[in-house]
N, CA and C atoms of all chains as a GROMACS GRO file, in nm:
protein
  420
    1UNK      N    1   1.104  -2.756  -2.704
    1UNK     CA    2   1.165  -2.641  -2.636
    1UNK      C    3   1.234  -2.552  -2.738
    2UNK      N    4   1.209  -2.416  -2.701
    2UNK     CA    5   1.254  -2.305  -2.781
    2UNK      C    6   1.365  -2.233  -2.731
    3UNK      N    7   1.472  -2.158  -2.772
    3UNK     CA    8   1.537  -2.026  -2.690
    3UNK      C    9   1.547  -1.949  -2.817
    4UNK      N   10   1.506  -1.822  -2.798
    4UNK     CA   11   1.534  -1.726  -2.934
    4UNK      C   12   1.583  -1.573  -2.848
    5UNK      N   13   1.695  -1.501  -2.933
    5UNK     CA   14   1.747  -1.354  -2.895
    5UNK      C   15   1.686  -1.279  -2.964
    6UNK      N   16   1.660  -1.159  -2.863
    6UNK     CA   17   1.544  -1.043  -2.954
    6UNK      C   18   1.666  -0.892  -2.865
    7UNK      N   19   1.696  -0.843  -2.935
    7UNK     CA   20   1.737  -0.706  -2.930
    7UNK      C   21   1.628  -0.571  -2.905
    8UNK      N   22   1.653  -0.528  -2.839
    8UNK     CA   23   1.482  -0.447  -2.765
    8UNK      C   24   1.557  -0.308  -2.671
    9UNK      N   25   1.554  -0.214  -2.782
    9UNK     CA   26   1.584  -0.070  -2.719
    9UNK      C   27   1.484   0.015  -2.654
   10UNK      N   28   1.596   0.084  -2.524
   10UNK     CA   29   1.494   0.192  -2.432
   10UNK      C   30   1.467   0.099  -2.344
   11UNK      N   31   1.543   0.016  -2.273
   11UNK     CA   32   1.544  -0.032  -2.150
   11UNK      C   33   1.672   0.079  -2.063
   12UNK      N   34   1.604   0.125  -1.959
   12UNK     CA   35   1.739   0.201  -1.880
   12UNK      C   36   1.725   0.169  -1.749
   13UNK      N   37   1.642   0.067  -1.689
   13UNK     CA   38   1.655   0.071  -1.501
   13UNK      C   39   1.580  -0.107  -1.532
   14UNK      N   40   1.606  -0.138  -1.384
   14UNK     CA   41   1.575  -0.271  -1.336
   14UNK      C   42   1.434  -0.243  -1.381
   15UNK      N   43   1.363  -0.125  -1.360
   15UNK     CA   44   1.190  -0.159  -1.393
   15UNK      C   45   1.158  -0.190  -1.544
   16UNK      N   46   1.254  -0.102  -1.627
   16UNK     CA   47   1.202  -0.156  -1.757
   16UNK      C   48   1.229  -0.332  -1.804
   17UNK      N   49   1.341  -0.345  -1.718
   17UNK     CA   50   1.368  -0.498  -1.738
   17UNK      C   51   1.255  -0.564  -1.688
   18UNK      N   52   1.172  -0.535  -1.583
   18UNK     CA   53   1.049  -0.580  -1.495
   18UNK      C   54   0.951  -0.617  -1.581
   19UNK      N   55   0.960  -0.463  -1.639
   19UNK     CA   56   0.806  -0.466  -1.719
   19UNK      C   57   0.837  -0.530  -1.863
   20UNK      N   58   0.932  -0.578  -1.899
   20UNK     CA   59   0.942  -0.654  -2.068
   20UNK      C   60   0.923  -0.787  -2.009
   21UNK      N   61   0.981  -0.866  -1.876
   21UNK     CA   62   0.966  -0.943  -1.876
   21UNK      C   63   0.835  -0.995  -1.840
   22UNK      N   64   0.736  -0.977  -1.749
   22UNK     CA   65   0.675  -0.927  -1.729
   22UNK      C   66   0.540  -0.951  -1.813
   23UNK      N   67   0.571  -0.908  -1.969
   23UNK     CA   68   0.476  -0.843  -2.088
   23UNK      C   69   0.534  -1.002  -2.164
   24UNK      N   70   0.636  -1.000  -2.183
   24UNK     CA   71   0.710  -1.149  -2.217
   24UNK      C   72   0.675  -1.242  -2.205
   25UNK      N   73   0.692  -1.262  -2.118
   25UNK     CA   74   0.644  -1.381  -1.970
   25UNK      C   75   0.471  -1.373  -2.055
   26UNK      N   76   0.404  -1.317  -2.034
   26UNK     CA   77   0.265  -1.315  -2.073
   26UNK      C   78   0.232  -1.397  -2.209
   27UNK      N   79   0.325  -1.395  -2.282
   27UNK     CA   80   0.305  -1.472  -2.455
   27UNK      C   81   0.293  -1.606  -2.419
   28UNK      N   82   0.204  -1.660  -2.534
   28UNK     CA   83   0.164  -1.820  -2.558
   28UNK      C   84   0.299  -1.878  -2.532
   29UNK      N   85   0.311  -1.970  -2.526
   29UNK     CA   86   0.437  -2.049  -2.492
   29UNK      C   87   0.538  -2.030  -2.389
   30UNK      N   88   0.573  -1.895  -2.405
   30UNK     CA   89   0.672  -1.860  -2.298
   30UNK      C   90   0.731  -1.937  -2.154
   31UNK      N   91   0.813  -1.983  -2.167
   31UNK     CA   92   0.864  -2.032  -2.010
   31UNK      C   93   0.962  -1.984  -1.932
   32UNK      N   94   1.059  -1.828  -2.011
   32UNK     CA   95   1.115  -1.817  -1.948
   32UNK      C   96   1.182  -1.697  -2.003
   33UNK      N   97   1.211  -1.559  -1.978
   33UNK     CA   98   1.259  -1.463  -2.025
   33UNK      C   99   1.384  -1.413  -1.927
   34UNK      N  100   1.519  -1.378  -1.986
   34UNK     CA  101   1.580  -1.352  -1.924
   34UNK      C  102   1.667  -1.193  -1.990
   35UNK      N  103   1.674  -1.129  -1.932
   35UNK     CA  104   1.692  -1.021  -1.982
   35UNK      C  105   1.825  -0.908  -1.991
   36UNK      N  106   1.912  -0.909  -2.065
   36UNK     CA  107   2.031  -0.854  -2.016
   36UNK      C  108   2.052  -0.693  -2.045
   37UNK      N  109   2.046  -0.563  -1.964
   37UNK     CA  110   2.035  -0.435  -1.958
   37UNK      C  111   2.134  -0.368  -2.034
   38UNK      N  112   2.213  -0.461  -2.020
   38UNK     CA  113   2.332  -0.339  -2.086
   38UNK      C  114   2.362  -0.369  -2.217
   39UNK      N  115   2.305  -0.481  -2.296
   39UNK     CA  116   2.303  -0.520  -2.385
   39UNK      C  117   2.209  -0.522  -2.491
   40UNK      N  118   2.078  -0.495  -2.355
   40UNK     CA  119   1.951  -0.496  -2.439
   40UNK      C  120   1.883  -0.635  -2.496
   41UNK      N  121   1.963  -0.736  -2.484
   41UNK     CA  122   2.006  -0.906  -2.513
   41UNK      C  123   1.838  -0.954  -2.458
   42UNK      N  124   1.740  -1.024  -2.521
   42UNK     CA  125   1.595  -1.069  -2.450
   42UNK      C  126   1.613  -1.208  -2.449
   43UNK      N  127   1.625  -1.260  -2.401
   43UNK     CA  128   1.666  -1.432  -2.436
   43UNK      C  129   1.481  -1.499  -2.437
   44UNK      N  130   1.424  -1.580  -2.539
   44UNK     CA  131   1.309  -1.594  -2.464
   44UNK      C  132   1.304  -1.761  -2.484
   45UNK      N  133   1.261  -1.846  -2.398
   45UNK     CA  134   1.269  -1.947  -2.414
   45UNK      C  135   1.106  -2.014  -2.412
   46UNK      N  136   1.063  -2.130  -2.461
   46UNK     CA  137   0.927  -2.180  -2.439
   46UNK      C  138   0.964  -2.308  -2.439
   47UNK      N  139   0.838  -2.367  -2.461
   47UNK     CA  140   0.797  -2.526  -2.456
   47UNK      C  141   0.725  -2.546  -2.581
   48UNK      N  142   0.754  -2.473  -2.686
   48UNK     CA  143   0.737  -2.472  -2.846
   48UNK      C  144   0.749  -2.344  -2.912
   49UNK      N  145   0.771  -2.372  -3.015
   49UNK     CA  146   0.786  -2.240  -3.062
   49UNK      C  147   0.704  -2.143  -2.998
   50UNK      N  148   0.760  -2.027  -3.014
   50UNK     CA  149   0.729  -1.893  -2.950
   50UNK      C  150   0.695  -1.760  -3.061
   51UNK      N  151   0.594  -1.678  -3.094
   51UNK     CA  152   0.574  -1.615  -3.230
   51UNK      C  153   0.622  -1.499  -3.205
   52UNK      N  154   0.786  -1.484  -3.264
   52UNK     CA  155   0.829  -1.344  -3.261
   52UNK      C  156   0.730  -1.250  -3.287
   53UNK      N  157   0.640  -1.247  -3.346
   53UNK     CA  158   0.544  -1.110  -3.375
   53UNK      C  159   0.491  -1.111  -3.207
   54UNK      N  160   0.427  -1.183  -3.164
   54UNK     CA  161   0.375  -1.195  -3.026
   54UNK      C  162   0.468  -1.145  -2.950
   55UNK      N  163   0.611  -1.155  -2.971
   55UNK     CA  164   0.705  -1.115  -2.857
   55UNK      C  165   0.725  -0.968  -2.892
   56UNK      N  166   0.722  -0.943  -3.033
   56UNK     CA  167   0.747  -0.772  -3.070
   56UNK      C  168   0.631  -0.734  -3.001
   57UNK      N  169   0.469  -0.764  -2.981
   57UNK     CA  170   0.428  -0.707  -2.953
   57UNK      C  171   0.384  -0.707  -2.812
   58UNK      N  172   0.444  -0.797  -2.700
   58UNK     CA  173   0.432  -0.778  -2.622
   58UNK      C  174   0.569  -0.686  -2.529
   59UNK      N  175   0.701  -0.666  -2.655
   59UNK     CA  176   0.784  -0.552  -2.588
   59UNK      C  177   0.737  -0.394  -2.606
   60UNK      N  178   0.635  -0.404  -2.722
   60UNK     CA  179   0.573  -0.258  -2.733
   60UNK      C  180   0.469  -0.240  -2.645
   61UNK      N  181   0.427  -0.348  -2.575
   61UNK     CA  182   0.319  -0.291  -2.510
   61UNK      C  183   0.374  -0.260  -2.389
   62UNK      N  184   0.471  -0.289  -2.342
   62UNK     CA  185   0.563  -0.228  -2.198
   62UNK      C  186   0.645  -0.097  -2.244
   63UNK      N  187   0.630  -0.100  -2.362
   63UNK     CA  188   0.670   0.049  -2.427
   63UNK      C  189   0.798   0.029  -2.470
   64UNK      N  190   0.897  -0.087  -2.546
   64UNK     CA  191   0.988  -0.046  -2.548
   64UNK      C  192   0.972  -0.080  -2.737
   65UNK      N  193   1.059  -0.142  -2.775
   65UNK     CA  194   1.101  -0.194  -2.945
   65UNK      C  195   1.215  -0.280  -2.944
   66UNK      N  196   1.164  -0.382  -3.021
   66UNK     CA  197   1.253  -0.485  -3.063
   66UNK      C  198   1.335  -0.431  -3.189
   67UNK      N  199   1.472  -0.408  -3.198
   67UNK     CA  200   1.548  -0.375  -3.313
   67UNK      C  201   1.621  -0.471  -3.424
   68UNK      N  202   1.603  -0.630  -3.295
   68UNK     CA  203   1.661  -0.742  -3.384
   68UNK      C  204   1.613  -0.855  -3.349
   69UNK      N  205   1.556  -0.963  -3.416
   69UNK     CA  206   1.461  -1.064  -3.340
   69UNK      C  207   1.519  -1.198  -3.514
   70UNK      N  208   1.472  -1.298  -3.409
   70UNK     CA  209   1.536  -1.411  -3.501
   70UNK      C  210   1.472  -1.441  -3.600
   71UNK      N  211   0.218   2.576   0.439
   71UNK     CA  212   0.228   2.493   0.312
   71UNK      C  213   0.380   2.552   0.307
   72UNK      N  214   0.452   2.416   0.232
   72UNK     CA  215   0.600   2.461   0.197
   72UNK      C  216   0.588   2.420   0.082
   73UNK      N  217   0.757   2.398   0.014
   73UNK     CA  218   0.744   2.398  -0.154
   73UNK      C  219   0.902   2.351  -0.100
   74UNK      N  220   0.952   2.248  -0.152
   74UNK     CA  221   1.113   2.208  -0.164
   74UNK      C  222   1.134   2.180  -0.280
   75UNK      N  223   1.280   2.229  -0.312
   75UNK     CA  224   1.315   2.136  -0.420
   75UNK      C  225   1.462   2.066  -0.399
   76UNK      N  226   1.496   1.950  -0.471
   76UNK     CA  227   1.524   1.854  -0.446
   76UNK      C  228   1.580   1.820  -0.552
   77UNK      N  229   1.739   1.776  -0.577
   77UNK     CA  230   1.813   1.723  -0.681
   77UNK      C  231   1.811   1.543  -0.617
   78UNK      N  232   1.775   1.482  -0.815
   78UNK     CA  233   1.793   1.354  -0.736
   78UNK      C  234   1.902   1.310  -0.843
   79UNK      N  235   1.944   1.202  -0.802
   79UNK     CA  236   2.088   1.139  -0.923
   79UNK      C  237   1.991   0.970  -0.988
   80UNK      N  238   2.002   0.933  -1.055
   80UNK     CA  239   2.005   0.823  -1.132
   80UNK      C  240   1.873   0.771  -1.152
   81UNK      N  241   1.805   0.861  -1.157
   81UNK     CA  242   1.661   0.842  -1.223
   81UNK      C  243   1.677   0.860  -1.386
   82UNK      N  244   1.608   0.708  -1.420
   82UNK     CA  245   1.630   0.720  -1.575
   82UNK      C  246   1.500   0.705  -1.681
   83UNK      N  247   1.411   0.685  -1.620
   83UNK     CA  248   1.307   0.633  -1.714
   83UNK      C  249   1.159   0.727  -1.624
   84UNK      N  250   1.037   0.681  -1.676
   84UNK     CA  251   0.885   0.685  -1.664
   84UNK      C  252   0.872   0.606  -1.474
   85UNK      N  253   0.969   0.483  -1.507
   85UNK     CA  254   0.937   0.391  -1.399
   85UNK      C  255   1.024   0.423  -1.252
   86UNK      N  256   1.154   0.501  -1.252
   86UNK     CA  257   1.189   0.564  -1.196
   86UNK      C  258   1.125   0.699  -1.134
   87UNK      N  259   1.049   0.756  -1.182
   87UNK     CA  260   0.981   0.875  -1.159
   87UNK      C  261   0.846   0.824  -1.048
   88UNK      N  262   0.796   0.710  -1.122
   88UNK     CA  263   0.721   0.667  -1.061
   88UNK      C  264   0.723   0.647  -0.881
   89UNK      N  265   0.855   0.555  -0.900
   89UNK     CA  266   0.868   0.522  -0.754
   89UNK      C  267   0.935   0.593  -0.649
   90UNK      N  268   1.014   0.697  -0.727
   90UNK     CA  269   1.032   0.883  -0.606
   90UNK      C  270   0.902   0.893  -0.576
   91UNK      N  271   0.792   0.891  -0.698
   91UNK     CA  272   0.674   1.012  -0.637
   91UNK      C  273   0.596   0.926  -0.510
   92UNK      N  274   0.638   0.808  -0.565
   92UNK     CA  275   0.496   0.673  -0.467
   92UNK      C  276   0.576   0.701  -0.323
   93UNK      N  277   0.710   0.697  -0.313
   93UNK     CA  278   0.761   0.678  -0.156
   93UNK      C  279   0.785   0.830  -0.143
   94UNK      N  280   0.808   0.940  -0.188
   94UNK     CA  281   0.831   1.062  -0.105
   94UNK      C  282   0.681   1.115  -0.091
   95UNK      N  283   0.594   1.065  -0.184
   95UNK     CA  284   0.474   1.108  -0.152
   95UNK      C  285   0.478   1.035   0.002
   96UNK      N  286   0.462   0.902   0.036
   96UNK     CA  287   0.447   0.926   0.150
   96UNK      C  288   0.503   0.930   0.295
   97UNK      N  289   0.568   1.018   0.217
   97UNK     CA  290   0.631   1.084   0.374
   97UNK      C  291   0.546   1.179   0.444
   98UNK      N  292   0.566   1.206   0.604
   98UNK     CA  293   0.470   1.242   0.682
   98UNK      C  294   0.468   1.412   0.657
   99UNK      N  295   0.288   1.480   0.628
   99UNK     CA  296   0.336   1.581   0.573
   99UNK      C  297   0.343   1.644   0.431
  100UNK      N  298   0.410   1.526   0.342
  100UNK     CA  299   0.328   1.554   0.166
  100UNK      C  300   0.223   1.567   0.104
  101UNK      N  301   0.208   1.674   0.053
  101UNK     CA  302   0.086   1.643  -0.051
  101UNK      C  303   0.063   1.675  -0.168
  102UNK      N  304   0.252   1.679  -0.215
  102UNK     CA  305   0.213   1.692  -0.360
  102UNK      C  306   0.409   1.674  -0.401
  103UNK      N  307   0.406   1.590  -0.500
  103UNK     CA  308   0.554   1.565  -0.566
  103UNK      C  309   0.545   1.600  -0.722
  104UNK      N  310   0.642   1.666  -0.772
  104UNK     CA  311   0.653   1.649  -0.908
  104UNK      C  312   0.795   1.672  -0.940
  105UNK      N  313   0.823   1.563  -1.039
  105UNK     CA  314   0.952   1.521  -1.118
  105UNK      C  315   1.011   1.548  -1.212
  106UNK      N  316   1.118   1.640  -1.258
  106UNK     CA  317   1.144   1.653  -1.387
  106UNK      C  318   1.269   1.544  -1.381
  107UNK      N  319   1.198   1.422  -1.515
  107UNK     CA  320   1.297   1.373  -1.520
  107UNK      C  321   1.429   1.389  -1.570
  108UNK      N  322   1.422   1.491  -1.650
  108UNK     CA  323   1.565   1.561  -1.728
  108UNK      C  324   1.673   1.616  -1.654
  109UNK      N  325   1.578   1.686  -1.546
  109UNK     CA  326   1.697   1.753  -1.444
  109UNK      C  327   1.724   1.702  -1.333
  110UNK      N  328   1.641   1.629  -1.315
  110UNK     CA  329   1.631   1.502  -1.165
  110UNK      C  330   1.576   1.604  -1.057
  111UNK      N  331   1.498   1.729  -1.105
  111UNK     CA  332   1.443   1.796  -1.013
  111UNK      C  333   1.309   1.760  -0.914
  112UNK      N  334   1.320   1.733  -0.788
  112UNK     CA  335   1.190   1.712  -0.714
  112UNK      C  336   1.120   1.781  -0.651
  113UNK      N  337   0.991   1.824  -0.675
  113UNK     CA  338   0.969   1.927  -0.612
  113UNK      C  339   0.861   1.888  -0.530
  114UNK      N  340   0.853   1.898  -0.414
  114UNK     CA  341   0.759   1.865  -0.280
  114UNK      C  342   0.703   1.936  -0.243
  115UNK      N  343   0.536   1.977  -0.175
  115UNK     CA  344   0.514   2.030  -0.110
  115UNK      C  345   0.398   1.978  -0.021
  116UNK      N  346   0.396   2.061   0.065
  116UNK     CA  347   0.345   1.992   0.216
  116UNK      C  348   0.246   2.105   0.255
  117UNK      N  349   0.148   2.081   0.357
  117UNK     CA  350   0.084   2.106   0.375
  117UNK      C  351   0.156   2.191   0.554
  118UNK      N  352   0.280   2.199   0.536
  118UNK     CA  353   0.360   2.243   0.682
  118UNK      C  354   0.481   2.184   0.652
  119UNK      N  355   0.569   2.219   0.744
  119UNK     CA  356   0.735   2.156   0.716
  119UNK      C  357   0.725   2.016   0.685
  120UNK      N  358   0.824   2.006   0.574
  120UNK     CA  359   0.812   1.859   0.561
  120UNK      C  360   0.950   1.835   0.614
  121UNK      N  361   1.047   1.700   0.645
  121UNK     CA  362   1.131   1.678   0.720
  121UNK      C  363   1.275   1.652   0.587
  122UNK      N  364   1.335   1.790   0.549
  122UNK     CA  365   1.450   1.721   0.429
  122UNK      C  366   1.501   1.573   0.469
  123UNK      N  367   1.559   1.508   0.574
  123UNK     CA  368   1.592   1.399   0.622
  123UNK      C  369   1.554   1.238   0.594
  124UNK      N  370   1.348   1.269   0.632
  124UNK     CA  371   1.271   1.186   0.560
  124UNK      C  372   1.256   1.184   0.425
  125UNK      N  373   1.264   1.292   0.356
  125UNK     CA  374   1.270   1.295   0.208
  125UNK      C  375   1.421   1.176   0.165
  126UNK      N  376   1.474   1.239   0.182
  126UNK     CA  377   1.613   1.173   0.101
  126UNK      C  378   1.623   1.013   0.164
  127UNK      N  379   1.561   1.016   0.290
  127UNK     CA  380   1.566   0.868   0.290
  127UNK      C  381   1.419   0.820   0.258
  128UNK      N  382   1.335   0.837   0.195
  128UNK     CA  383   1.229   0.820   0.061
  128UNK      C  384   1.301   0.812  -0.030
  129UNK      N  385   1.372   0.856  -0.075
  129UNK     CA  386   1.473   0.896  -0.230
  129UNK      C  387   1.502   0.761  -0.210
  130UNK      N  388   1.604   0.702  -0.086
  130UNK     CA  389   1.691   0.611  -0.082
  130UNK      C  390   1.596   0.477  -0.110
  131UNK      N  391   1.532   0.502  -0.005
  131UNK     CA  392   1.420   0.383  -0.024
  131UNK      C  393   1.410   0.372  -0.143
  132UNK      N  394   1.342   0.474  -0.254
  132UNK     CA  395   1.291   0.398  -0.387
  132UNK      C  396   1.431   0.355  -0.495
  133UNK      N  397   1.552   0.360  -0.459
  133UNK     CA  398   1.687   0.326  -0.503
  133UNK      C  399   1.766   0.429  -0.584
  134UNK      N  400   1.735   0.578  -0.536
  134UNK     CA  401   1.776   0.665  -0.588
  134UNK      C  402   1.870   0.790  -0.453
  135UNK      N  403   1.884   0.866  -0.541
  135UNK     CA  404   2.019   0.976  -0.385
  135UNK      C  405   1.998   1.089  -0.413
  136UNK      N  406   1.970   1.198  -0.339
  136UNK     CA  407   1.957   1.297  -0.314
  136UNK      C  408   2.081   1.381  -0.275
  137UNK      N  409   2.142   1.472  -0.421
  137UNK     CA  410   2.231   1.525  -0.439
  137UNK      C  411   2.212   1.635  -0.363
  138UNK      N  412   2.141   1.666  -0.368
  138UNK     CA  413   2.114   1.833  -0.356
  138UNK      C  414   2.004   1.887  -0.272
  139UNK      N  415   2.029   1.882  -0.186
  139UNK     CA  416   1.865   1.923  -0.092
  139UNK      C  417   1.888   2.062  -0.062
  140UNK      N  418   1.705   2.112   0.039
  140UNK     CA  419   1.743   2.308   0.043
  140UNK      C  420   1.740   2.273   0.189
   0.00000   0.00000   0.00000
């Protein structure tokens, strides 16, 4: 089991939180994304490691950017 | 055919825009919405009176408020 924080700007409404998690949720491993708005905070957790590049690129593909990732 | 326009408050993103146009589109009567998201301007038009009343509770429905109606 994994938990890693990813910092991810240009979230502004419950939908963009929708759609990162969503795009998140979609990566190899993933079991669990939790997402905090006002912070921008991505918590992502799996059942093995999880490939930050995979997670950068599944927050760009919901359109947003990761600014800080572990 | 009419033409309204329409102040909305707390629309912030692509995904917000989205879901004014999906529920005031269908209100009874629409057949055409467009959004500026900068100014929160909505502009409706119908094919005959559309109902200001049903609009803003479309607005409400998609989790947004209608400051300003004509």
């Amino acid at each position: 089991m994994s938990t890693a924080t990813y910092t991810v700007s240009g979230m502004t409404c419950g939908h963009c939180v929708s759609s990162v998690k969503e795009e998140v949720g979609g990566v190899q491993g993933v079991t669990g994304v939790e997402v905090d708005l006002a912070t921008g905070r991505v918590t992502v957790t799996g059942d093995g490691p999880v490939d930050p590049a995979a997670v950068g690129a599944a927050v760009k593909e919901a359109g947003y950017t990761v600014v800080e990732q572990p």
